[in-house]
C-alpha positions as CSV (number, residue, x, y, z in Angstrom):
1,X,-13.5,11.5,-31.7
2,X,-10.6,11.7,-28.9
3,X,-11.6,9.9,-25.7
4,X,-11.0,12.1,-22.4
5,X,-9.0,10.1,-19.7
6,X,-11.8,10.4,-17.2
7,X,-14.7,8.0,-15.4
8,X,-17.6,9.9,-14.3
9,X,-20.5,9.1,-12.0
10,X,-24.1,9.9,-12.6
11,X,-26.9,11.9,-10.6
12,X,-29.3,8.7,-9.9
13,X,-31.0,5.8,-11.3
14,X,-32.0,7.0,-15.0
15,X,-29.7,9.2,-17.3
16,X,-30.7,12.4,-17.5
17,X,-31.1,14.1,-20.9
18,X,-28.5,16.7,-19.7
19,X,-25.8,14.3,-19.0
20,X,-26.0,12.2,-22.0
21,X,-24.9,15.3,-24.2
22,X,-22.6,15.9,-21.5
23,X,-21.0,12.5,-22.4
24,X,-21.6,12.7,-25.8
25,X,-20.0,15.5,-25.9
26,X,-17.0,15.1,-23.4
27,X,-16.5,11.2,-24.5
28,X,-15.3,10.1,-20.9
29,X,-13.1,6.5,-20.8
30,X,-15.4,4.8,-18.6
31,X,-18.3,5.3,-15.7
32,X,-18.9,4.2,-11.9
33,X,-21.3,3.4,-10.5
34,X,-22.9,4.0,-6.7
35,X,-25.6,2.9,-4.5
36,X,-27.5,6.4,-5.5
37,X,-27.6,4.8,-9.2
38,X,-28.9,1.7,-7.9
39,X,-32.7,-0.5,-8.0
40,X,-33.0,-3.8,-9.5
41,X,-31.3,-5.5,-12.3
42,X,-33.4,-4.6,-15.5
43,X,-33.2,-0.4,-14.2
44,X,-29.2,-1.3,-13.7
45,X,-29.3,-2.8,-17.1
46,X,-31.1,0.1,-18.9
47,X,-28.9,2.6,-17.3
48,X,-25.9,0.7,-18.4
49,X,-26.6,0.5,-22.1
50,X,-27.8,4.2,-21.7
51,X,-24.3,5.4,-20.3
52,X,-23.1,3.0,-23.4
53,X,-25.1,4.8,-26.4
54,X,-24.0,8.0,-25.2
55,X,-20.3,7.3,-25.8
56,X,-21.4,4.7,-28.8
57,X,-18.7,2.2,-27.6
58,X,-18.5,-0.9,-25.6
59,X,-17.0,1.0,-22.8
60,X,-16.0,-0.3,-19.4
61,X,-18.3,0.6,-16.1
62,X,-17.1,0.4,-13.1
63,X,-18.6,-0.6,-9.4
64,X,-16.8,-0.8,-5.7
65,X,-18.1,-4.4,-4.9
66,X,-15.8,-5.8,-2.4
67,X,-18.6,-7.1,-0.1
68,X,-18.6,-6.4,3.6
69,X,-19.7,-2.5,4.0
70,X,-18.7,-1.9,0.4
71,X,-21.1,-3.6,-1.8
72,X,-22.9,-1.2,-4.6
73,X,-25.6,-4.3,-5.2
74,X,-27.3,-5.7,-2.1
75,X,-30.4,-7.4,-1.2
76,X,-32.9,-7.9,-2.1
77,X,-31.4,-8.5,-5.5
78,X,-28.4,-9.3,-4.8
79,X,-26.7,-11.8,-2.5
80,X,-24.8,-10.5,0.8
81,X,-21.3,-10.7,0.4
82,X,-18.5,-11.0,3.1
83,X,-15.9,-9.0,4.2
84,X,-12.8,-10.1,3.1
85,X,-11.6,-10.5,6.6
86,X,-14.2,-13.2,6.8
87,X,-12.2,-14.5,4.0
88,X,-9.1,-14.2,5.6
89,X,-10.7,-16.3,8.5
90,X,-11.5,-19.1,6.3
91,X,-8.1,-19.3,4.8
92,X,-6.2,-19.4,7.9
93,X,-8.5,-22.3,8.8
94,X,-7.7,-24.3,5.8
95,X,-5.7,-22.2,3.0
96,X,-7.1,-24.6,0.2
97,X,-10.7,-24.5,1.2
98,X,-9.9,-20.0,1.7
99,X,-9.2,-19.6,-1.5
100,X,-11.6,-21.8,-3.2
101,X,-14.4,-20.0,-1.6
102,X,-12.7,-16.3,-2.5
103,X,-12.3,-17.4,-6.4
104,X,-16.3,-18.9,-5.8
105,X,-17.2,-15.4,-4.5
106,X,-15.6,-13.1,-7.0
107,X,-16.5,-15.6,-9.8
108,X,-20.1,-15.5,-8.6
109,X,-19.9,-11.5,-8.1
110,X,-18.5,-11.1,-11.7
111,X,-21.5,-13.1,-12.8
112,X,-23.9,-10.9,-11.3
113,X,-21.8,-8.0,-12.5
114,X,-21.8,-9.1,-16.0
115,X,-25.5,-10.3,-15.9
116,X,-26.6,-6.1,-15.4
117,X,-24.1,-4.7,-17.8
118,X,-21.2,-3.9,-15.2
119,X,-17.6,-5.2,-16.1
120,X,-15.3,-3.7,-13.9
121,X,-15.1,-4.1,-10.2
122,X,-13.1,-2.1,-7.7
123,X,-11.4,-4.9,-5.9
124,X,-9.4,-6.9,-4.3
125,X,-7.9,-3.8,-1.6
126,X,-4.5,-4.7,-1.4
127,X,-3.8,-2.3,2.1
128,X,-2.5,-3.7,4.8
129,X,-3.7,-2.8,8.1
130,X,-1.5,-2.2,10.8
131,X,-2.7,-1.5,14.1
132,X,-3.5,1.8,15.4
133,X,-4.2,3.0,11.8
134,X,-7.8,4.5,10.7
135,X,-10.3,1.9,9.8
136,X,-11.2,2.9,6.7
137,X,-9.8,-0.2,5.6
138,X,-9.3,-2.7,8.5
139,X,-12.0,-5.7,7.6
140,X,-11.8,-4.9,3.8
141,X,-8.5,-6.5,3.6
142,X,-7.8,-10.2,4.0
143,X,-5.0,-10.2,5.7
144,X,-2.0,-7.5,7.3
145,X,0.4,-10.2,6.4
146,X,1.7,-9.7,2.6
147,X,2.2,-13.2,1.5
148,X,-1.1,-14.3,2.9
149,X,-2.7,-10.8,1.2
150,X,-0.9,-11.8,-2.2
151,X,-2.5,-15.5,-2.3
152,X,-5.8,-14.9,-1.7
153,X,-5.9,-11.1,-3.1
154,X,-4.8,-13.6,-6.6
155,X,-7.8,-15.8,-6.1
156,X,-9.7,-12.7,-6.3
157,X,-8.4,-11.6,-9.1
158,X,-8.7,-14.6,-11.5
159,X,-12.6,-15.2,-10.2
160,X,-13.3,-11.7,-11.5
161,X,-11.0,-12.4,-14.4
162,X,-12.5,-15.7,-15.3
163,X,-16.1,-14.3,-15.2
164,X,-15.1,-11.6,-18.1
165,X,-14.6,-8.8,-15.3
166,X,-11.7,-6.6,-15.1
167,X,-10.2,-6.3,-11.5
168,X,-9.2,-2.6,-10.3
169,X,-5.9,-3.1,-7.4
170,X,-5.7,-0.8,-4.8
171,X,-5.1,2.0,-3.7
172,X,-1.2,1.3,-4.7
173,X,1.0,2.3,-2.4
174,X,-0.8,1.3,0.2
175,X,-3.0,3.0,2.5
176,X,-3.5,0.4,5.3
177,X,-1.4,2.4,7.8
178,X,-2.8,6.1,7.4
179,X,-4.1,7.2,10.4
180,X,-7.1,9.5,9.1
181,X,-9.3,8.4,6.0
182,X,-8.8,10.3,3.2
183,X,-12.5,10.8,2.4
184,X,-11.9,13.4,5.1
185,X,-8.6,14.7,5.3
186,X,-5.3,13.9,4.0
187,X,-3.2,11.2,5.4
188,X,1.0,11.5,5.9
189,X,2.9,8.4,5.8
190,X,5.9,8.9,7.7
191,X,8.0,5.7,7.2
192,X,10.8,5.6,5.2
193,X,10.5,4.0,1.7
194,X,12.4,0.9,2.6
195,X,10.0,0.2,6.0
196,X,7.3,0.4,3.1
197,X,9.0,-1.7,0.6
198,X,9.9,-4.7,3.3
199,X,6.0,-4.0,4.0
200,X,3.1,-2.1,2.1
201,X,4.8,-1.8,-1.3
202,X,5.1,-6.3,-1.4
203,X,1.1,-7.2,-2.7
204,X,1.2,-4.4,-5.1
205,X,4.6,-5.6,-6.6
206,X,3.5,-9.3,-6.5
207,X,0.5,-8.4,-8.1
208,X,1.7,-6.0,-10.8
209,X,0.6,-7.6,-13.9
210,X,-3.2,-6.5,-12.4
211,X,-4.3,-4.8,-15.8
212,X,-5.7,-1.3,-13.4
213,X,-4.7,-0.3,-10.1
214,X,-6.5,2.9,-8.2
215,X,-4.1,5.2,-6.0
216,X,-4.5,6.1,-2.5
217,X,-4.4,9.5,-1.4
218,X,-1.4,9.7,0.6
219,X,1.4,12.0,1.0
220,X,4.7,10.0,1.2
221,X,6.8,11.9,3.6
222,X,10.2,11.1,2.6
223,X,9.6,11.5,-1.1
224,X,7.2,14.3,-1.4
225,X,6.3,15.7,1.8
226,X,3.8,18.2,0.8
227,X,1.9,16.8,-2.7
228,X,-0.2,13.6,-2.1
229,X,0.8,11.1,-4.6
230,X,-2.2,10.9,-6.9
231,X,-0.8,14.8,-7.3
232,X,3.0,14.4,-7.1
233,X,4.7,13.5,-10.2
234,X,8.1,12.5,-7.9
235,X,5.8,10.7,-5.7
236,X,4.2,9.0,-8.3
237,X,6.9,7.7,-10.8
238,X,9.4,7.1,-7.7
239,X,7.1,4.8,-6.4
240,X,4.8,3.9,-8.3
241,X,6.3,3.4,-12.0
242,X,9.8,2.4,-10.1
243,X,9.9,1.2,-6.9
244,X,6.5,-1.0,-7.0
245,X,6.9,-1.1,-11.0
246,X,3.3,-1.2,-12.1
247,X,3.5,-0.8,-15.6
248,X,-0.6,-1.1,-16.8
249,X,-3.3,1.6,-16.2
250,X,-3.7,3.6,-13.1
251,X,-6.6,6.0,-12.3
252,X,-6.9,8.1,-9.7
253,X,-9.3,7.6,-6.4
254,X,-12.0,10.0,-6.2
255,X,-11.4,13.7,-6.7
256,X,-14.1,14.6,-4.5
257,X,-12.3,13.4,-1.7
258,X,-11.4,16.0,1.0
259,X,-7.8,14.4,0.5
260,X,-7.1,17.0,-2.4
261,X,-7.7,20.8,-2.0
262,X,-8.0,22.4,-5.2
263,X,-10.0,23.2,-7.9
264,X,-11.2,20.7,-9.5
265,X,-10.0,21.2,-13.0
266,X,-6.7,21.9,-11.4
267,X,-6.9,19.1,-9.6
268,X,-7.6,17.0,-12.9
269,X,-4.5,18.6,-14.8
270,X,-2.4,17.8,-12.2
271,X,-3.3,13.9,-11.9
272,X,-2.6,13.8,-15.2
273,X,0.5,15.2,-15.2
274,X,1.5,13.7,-12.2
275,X,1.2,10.6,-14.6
276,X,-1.6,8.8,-13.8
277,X,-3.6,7.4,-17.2
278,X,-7.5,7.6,-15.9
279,X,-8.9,10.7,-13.4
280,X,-11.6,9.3,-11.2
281,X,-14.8,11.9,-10.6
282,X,-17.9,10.3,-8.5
283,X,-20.3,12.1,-7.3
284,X,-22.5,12.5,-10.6
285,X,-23.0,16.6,-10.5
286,X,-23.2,17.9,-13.5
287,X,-21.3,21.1,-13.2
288,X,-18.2,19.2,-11.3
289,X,-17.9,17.3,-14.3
290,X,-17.9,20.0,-16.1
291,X,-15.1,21.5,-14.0
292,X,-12.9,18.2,-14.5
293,X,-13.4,18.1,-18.0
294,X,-11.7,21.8,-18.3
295,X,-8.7,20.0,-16.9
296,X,-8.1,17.0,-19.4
297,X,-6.6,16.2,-22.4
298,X,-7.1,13.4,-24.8
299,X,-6.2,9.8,-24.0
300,X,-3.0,9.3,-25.9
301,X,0.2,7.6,-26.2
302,X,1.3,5.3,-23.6
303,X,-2.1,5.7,-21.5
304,X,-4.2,4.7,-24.2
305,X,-2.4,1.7,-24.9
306,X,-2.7,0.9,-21.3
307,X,-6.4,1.6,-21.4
308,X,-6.3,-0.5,-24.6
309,X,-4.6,-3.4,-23.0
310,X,-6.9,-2.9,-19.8
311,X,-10.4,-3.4,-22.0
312,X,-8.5,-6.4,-23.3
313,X,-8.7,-8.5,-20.3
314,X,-12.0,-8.2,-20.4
315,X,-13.0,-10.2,-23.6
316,X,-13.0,-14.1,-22.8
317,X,-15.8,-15.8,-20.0
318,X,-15.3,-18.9,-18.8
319,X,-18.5,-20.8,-18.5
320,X,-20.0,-21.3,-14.6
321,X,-23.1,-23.3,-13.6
322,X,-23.4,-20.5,-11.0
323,X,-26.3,-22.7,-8.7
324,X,-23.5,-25.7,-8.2
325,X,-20.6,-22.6,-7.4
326,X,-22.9,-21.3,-5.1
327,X,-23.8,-24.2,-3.5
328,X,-20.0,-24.9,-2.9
329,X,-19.2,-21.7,-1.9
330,X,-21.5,-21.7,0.7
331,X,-20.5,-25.2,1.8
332,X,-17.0,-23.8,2.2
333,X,-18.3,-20.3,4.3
334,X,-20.3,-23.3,6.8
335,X,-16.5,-23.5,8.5
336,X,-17.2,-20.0,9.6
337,X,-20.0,-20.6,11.7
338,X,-21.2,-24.7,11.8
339,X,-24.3,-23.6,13.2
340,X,-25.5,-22.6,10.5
């Protein structure tokens, strides 16, 4: 059966019966998970290998856990994480001891993404804030200075990697200097492309060989001045495919987001053919999924060998004695704040 280039959410904590033979039926690439689908570990568990059996395959499922005021698994079960400014703090500090704790952190976080069935994570945000901008992303970035961004962005990735999770870059080009959020409207980028290549475009080129990256919804003035990019085949290969040259997977952020106008099967098409391999669909209502699905077309060609080589990644866990890494890691975090 032909896999549709889609991740879907889910309604709540349990799979309904109506939308396992939805995704029996529509085979999507992956799922996401949200706070709405969240409990305690053994319900995460069950609804992970339920979302599995409906597609019969090992498939990937996806969370946003970058810590700070995006974190999918909290207490009680889960530990608090930082924000990766709080990160950024550390490193500045002392660089060594900065990214030590980050690889700690996202090795720890893989573990307890791995430990309920979840083996892909959202993260590390490569944005850079600049001043004056929205702060949608402001404290989730560890730095507005790209080669600090790229080093400890890296240590991120390799502690999901080395804990058998697959990291998920974004939202390439950059969104760090839009000026509204696009959950709620649609942001224009005005600089020219080479302001945003001596700036925005540098941790997503650095970081390239990342095996997914997530757009943002942004309209890049001066290449496409009306399409956001998610939408915007010129946008997107010009950039994208080109300029950053990010040659593995790339899904879309959310289509719910009031960033788009559109139907959302239109919408779905046109990511697709925009070029992006994966469309992104959260908010777990059945009969938008069903809309999406109207819009796709098998996974083929070079976007399933991307997805192929994506799942790949994902395969080899090194081992952790995850009471000593946490003891270190929160040994390292003490710099923060002695007091404690």
């Amino acid at each position: 059966m032909m896999i549709n280039p889609v991740i879907f959410g889910c309604r709540g904590p349990e799979l309904l019966p109506t939308e396992a033979v939805f995704f029996r039926d529509c085979n999507p690439w992956g799922f996401i998970l949200f706070g709405r689908n969240i409990e305690t570990p053994n319900q995460v568990r069950r609804l992970c290998a339920d979302l599995r059996n409906t597609v019969g395959r090992d498939t990937l499922i996806f969370i946003d856990q970058e810590g700070g005021r995006v974190q999918r698994l909290g207490p009680p079960h889960w530990r608090k994480v930082p924000y990766a400014f709080d990160f950024g703090e550390l490193y500045r500090l002392n660089k060594q001891d900065g990214l030590r704790a980050i690889w700690l952190n996202f090795r720890l976080i893989a573990a307890e993404l791995i430990d309920v069935g979840i083996n892909a994570n959202c993260a590390p945000v490569l944005d850079l804030p600049v001043f004056g901008a929205d702060a949608i992303i402001s404290d989730r970035a560890f730095s507005r200075c790209p080669d600090e961004m790229i080093e400890m962005a890296n240590a991120c990735i390799n502690g999901l990697t080395a804990g058998g999770v697959v990291p998920v870059i974004k939202h390439i080009p950059g969104h760090g200097r839009a000026l509204v959020d696009s959950h709620k409207a649609l942001p224009v980028i005005t600089e020219t492309i080479e302001e945003l290549d001596a700036s925005d475009f540098i941790p997503f080129k650095a970081l390239s060989a990342t095996p997914i990256a997530m757009t943002a919804h942004i309209v890049l003035e001066k290449v496409d001045a009306k399409n956001p990019i998610t939408v915007s085949r010129q946008a997107f290969q010009t950039i994208v495919r080109e300029k950053i040259g990010f040659k593995g997977l790339v899904m879309s952020d959310d289509l719910d987001m009031k960033a788009l106008s559109g139907s959302l099967d239109d919408l779905a098409e046109q990511t697709l053919d925009a070029g992006c391999d994966i469309v992104l669909q959260c908010n777990g209502h059945l009969n938008d999924m069903v809309k999406v699905a109207k819009g796709l077309k098998p996974l083929t060609g070079d976007s399933l060998r991307r997805a192929q080589q994506a799942e790949l990644r994902n395969a080899l866990i090194e081992p952790i004695n995850t009471e000593t890494a946490l003891e270190e890691y929160e040994a390292l975090m003490r710099q923060l704040d002695p007091a404690t």
